[in-house]
Phi, psi and omega in degrees: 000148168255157142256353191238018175301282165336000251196296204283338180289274172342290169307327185308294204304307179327316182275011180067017191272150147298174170287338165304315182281328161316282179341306183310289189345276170350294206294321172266022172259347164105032184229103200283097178239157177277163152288297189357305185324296200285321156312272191303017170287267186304359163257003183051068165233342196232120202292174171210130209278173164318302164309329199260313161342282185310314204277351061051283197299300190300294201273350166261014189016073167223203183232167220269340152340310211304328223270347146304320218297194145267154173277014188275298171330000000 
């Protein structure tokens, strides 16, 4: 399980991206992810290491907090 899957969802949509368009973003920072992958991200079934954090944060052009915050927050 993750936390910042919900997060990683949110931002996505919010910016209109597909999981696809993501996916590509990623692919091009040199982080060969599936969507299949990025699904289970964003369903917190698939853990995420410090680096995919960062690399997350740079293809969503957020910062790597947003991908903390709570919906409480």
């Amino acid at each position: 399980m993750n936390i910042v899957g919900e997060n990683v969802r949110t931002i996505r949509e919010q910016n209109g991206w597909t999981q696809e368009q993501l996916t590509a973003k990623c692919n091009l920072l040199e982080w060969n992810i599936s969507r299949g992958t990025l699904a289970k991200i964003e369903s917190k079934v698939r853990r995420v290491t410090d680096i995919e954090v960062k690399l997350l944060a740079e293809a969503l052009e957020t910062n790597i907090g947003s991908l903390f915050l709570s919906a409480e927050n």
